[in-house]
C-alpha positions in Angstrom: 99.8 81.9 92.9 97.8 85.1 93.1 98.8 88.6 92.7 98.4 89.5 96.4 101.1 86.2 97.5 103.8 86.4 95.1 107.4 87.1 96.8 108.6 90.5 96.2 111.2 91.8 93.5 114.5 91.9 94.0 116.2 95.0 92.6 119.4 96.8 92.0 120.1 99.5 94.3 122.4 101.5 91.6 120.5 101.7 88.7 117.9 104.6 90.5 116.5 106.2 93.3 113.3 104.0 92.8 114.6 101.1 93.0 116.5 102.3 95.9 113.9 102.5 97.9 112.1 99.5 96.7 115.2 97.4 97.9 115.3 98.7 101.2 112.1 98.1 101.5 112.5 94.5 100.7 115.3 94.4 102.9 113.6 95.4 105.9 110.8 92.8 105.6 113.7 90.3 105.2 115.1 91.7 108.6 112.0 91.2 110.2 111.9 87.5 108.4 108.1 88.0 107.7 105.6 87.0 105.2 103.3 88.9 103.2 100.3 87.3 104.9 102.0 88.1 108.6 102.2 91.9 107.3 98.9 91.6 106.1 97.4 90.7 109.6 99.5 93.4 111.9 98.9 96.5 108.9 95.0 95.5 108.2 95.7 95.6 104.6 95.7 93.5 102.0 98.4 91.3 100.9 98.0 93.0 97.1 98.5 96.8 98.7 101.5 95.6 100.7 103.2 94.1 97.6 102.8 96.8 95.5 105.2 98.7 97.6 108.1 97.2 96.9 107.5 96.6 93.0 109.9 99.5 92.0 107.9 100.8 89.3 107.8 104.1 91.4 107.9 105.4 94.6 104.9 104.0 97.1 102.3 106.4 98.3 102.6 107.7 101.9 99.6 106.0 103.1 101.0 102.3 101.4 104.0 102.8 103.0 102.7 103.9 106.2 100.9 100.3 105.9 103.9 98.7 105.0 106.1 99.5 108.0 103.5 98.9 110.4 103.5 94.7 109.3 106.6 95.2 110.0 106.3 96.5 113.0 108.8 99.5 112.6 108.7 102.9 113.3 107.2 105.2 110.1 108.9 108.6 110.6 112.2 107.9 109.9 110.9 105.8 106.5 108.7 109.2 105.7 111.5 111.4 106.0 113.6 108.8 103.3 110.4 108.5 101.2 111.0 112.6 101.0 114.5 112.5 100.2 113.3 110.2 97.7 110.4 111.9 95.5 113.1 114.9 95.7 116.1 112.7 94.0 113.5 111.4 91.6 112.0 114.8 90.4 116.0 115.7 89.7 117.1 112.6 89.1 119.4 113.8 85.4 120.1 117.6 86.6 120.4 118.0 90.3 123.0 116.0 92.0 122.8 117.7 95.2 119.5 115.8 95.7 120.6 112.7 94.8 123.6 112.8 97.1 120.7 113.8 99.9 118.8 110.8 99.4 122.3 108.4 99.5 123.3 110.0 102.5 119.3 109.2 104.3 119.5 105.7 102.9 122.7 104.6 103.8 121.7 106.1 107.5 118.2 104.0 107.2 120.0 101.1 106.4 123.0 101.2 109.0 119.9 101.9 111.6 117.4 99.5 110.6 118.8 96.9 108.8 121.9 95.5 111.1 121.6 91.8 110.7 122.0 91.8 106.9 125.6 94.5 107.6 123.2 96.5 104.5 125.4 99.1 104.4 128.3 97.2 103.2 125.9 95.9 100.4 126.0 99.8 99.5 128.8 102.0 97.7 129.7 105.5 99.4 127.0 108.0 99.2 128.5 109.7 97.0 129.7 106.7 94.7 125.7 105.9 94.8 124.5 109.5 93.8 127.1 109.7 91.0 125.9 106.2 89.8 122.4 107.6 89.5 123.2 110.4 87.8 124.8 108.5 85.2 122.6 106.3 84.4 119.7 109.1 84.5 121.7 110.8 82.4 123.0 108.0 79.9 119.4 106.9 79.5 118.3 110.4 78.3 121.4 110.5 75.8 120.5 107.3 74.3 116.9 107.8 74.0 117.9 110.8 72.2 120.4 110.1 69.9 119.6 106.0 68.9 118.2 106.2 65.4 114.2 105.2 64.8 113.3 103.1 62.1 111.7 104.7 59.3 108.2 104.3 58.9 106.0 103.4 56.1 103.9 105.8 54.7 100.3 105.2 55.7 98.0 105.2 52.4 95.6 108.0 51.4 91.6 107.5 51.6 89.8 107.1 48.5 85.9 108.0 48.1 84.1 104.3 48.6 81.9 103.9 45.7 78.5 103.2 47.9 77.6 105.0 51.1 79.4 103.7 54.3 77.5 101.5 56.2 76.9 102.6 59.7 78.9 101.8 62.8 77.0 99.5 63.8 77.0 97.4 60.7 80.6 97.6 60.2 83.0 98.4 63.3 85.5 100.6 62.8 88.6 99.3 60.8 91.8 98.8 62.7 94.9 101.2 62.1 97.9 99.3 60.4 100.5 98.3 63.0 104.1 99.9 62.6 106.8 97.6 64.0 110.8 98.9 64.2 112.8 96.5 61.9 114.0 93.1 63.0 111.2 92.9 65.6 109.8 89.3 65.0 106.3 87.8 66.5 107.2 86.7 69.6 108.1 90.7 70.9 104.6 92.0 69.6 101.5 91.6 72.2 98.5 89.4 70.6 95.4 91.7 69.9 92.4 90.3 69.5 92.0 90.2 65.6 89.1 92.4 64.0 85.9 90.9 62.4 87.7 91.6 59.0 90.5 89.2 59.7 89.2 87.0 61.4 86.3 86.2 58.8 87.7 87.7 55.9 85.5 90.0 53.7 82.4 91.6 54.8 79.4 91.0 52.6 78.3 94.0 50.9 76.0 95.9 53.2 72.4 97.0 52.5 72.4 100.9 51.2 70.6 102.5 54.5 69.0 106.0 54.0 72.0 108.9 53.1 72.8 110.3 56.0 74.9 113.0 56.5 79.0 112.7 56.6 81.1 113.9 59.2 84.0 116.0 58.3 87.0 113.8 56.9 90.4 113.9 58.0 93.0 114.4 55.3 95.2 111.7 54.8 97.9 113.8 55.6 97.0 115.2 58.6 96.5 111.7 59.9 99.8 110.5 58.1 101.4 113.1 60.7 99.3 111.8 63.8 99.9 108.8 63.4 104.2 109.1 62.6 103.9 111.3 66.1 102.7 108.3 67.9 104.9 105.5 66.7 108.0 108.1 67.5 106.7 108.8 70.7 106.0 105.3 71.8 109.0 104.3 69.9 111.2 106.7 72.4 109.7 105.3 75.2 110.7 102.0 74.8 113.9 103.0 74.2 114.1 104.7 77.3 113.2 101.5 79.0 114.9 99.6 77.4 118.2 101.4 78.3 117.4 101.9 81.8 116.9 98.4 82.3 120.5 97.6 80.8 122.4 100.1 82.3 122.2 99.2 86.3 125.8 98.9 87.7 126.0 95.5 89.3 125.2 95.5 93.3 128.3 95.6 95.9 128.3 91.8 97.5 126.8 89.5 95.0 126.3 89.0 91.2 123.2 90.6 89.8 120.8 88.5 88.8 118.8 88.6 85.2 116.2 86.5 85.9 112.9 87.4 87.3 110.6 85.9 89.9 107.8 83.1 88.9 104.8 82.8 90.6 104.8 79.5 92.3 101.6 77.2 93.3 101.5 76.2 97.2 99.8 72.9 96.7 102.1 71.5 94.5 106.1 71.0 93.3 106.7 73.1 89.9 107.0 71.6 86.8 110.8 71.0 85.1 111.6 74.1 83.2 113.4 72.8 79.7 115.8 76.1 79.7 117.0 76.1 83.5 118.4 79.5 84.0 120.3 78.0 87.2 122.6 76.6 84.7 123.3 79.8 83.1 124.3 81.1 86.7 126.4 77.8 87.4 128.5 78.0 84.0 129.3 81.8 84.8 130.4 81.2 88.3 133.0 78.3 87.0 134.2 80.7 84.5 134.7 82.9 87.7 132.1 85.5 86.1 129.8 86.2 88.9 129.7 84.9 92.7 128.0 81.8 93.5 125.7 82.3 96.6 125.3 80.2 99.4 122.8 81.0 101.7 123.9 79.9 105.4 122.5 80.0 109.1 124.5 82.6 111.5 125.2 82.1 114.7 125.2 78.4 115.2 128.1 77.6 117.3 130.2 74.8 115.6 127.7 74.7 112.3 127.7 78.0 111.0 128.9 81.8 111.9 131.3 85.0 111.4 134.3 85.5 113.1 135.4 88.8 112.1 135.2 89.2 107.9 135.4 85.3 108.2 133.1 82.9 108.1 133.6 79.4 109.7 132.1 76.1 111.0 131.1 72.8 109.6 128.4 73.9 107.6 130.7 76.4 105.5 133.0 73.7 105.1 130.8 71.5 103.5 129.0 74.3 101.3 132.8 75.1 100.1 133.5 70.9 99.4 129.9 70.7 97.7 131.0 74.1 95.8 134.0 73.2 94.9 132.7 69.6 93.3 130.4 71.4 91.2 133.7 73.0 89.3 133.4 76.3 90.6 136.4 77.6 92.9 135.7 77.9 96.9 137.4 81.7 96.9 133.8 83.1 94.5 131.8 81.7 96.9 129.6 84.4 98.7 127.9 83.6 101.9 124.2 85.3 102.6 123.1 84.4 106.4 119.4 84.5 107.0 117.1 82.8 109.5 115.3 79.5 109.4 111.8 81.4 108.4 113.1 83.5 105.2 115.5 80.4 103.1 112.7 79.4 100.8 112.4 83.5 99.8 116.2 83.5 99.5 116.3 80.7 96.8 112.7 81.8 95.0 114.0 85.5 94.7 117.0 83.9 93.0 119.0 86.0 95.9 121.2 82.7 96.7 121.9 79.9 94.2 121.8 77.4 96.9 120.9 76.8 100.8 123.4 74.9 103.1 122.0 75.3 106.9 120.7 72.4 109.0 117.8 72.7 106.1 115.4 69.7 107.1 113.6 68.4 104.2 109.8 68.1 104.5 106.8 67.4 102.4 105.5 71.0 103.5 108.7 72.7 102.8 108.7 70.5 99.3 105.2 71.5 98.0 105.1 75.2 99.8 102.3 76.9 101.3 100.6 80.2 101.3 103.3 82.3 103.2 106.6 80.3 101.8 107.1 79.2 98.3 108.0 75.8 97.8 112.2 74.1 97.8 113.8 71.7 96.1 116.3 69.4 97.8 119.2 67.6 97.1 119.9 64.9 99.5 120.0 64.0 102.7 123.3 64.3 104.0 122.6 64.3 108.0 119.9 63.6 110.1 119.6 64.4 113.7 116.7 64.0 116.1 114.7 66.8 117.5 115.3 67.7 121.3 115.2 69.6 124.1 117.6 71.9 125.8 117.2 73.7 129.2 118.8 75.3 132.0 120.6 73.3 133.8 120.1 72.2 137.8 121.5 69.8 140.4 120.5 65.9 139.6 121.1 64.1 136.5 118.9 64.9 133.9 117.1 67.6 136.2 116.5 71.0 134.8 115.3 74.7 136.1 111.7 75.2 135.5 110.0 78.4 136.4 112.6 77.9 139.6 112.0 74.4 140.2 114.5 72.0 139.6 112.6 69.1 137.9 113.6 66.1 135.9 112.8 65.9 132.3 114.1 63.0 130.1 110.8 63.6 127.4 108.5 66.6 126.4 106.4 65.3 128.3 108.0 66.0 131.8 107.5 69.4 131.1 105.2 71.2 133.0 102.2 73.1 131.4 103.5 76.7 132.2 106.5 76.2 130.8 108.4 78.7 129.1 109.1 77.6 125.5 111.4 79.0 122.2 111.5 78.0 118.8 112.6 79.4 116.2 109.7 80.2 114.0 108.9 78.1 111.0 111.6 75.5 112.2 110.2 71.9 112.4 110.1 71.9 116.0 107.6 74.6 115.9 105.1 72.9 113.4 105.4 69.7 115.7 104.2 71.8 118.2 101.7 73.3 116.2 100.4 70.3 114.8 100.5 68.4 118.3 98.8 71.6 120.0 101.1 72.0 122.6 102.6 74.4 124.5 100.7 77.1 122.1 101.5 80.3 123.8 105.6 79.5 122.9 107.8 82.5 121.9 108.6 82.4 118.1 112.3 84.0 117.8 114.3 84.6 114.5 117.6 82.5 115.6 118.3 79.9 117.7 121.2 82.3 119.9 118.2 84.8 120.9 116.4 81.8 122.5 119.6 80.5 123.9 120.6 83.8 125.4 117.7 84.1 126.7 117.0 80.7 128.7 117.8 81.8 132.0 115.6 84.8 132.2 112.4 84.8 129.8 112.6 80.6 128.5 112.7 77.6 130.4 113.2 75.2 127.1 114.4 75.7 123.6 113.1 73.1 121.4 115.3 72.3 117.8 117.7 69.7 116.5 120.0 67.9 118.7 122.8 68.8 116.5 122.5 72.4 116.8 121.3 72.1 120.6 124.6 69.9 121.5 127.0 72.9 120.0 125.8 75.2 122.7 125.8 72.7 125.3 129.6 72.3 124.6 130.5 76.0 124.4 128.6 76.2 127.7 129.8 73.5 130.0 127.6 73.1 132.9 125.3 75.8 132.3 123.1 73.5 129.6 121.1 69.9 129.9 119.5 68.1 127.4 116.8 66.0 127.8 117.6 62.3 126.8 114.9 61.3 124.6 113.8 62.8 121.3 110.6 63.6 120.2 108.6 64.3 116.7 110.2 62.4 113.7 114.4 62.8 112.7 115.5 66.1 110.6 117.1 64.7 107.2 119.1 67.9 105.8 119.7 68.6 102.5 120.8 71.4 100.2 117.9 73.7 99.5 117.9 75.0 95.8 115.0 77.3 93.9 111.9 74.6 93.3 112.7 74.8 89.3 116.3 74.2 89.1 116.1 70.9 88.1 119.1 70.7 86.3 121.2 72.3 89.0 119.7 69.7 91.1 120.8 67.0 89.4 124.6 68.8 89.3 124.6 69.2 93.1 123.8 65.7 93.4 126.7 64.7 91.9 128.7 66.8 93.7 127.3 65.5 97.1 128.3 62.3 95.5 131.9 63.4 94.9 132.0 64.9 98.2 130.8 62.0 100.5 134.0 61.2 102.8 134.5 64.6 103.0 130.8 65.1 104.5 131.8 61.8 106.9 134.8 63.8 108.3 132.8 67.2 108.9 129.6 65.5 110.5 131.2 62.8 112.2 131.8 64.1 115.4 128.3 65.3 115.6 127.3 61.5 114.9 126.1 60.7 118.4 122.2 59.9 120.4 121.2 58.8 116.6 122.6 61.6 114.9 124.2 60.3 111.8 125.7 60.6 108.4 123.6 59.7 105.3 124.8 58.5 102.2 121.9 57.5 100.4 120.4 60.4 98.8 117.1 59.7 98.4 115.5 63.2 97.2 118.0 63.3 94.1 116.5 61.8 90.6 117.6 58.4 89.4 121.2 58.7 87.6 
């Protein structure tokens, strides 16, 4: 994958004002549920300047974040005025607290204002909790860099005279300096350079004595003993620095931090198993009860999947606890992350949640992964339901408010050609549609409750599973009708997990396996107009 597609980092919002920023900005894109290539299109950049704003390697220019918020789609002064708070907390980010404390305050206000489906500013400490944080680790990472001891370095050998005249530089390049390396540093830390004529075809042949020409002024071997001990020390502090400001992050409020980075990922095709699964490493810590395990989840799916209060509750976090529980980890470190049906595969990929559990239908196109979303690995199925339609309800069986008509649909057929329609964007009713090349001027919402909510006044029809449609039907008597027959193909779920955890895979599969009657007593009741329980899970590898 290139440059310009790859998902965006996730960072730490403690360890500095930088990466502050850079994970709000990443948050608000998430709010929006867009991809790059969507941002791309509404700023009239490219993909490449968009992504670069939220790398976290320093604060984005004005102009690139001007482009940034208009993808996605949300007012720029209020993200200037932060951006200002910003460069001010980073140019006194180890002496002037004040500053720091000014920034906290402006983000934590951002948040609250811009970000209210993700509750952000729970994910974030007290202002003043955050600036101290900074200021510590600003602070620490100067401290260290100072006082951590630098290897001693060899001393670099004096010139001699050379017994002929030099040849001249374009008979002989110049010869390479010798590389100092701190103690204990072995191959596999030092960059490959291209290896010098010298090396690479051992001794030069003695050279043809040109005219004399005249010598420029030599260097004593001092002076460039004392160069050359300057640089080492100074790159030598440097990576110090880094190093220790990479370390010393305080973990994020909400979920365990993760160590491992995002991989680029290629659209056409599944990845490759990776021999060292770092899933693993996040699945033995969370049965040791050393970090969360994250289950992404749908919200606001009425009998599948939402909040009441602080808790969350339906059949779908049932199941995600069983599933949890089988893999040896207790239900009470579980950590639920609601997002949307178009941002799950960025979830998983940005190794924000360790695993997806909401009505997630499997899919060659969701399996291999295309330009905008990276690809998923499933385990699975464990329910299939067919797709449907849900409208407004109107006198007559079967019969259904249309633009104020009361007609009778049974297929999506009956529906008229100015009909209103919602889907959820990226859900597998709205590539049917797209595919089919129907009803292409449809409204493409973020949850299934906005279309729902919405039926009466701005939709006619909300197309999605019947599973999910038959929930709001019952907590709506009489208000609801679904149409009778299906169309497109049945949605198999599964449990989505990152598309090169392999070897967690193959651990959720057992515990899907352990967990089978338990899954026939949640879905059961849903098991109804060929909605059904599956046992046979096909997309997990041979035992």
């Amino acid at each position: 994958m290139s440059e310009s597609s790859r998902r965006p980092r996730q960072h730490n919002p403690e360890e500095s004002p930088t990466k502050a920023m850079a994970w709000a900005l990443v948050r608000l894109r998430d709010e929006h549920e867009l991809s790059l290539g969507q941002m791309a299109k509404s700023a009239g950049y490219t993909r490449s300047t968009l992504s670069r704003v939220t790398e976290g390697e320093s604060l984005p220019k004005l102009p690139q974040l001007q482009a940034y918020l208009k993808g996605c789609g949300v007012s720029s002064p209020p993200w200037e005025t932060l951006l200002k708070h910003a460069q001010e907390a980073v140019r006194h980010e180890n002496r002037d607290i004040k500053s720091l404390q000014d920034f906290a305050v402006a983000l934590k206000s951002r948040c609250e204002a811009d970000l209210p489906k993700q509750s952000s500013d729970k994910l974030l400490p007290d202002a003043s909790v955050l600036a101290t944080t900074w200021h510590r680790v600003a602070s620490s990472t100067l401290e260290s860099a100072a006082t951590t001891p630098l290897p001693a370095l060899p001393a670099l050998p004096a010139p001699t005279e050379p017994e002929e005249p030099e040849p001249s530089r374009q008979e002989r390049p110049k010869p390479h300096p010798p590389t100092v390396r701190p103690a204990g540093t072995d191959d596999s830390m030092r960059s490959e350079q291209p290896s010098s004529p010298r090396s690479a075809a051992g001794p030069l042949p003695p050279a043809a004595k040109p005219p004399p020409t005249p010598k420029p002024p030599r260097t004593s071997g001092r002076h460039m003993g004392l160069i050359g001990s300057a640089t080492v020390l100074a790159l030598l502090a440097s990576g110090t620095v880094w190093a220790i400001a990479q370390n010393n992050g305080t973990p994020s409020h909400g979920r365990a931090p993760s160590d491992r980075q995002t991989t680029a990922t290629t659209p056409t095709s599944p990845a490759e198993p990776s021999p060292d699964d770092p899933s693993m490493e996040r699945l033995n810590a969370a049965r040791k009860g050393k970090v969360k395990w994250n289950v992404g989840v749908k919200r606001d799916q009425p009998g599948l999947s939402g909040k009441v209060g602080n808790k969350w509750t339906g059949v779908e976090i049932e199941y995600a606890k069983a599933v949890t529980e089988a893999l040896g980890i207790d239900p009470e470190n579980i950590a639920f992350f609601p997002r949307g049906t178009s941002g799950r595969a960025e979830l998983l990929e940005n190794n924000e949640v360790d695993m997806f559990v909401g009505t997630y239908g499997i899919s060659e196109e969701r399996k291999k992964g295309t330009a905008d979303h990276p690809a998923v690995l499933f385990a699975g199925p464990y329910f299939s339901t067919p797709e449907k339609i849900m409208m407004q309800a109107s006198e007559g069986p079967n019969n259904a408010q249309i633009r104020g008509r009361s007609i009778q649909v049974n297929a999506l057929e009956d529906l008229p050609d100015d009909t209103r329609v919602c889907v959820v964007q990226g859900s597998t009713a709205d590539i049917f549609l797209t595919q089919q090349k129907k009803f292409e001027k449809r409204d493409k919402q973020s949850d299934y409750s906005l279309c729902v909510n919405n039926l009466d006044e701005n939709y006619d029809a909300v197309l999605t599973d019947f599973t999910i449609l038959q929930n709001f039907v019952q907590e709506n008597p009489g208000k609801f009708v679904i149409a009778s027959d299906p169309f497109g193909s049945p949605e198999y779920y599964g449990i989505g997990l990152k598309q090169t955890s392999f070897a967690l895979q193959r651990e959720v599969c057992k515990a899907m396996e352990k967990t089978a009657d338990r899954a026939k007593e949640l879905y059961g009741k849903f098991a109804q107009q060929e909605a059904k329980v599956i046992s046979d899970l096909t997309e997990c590898p041979a035992a």
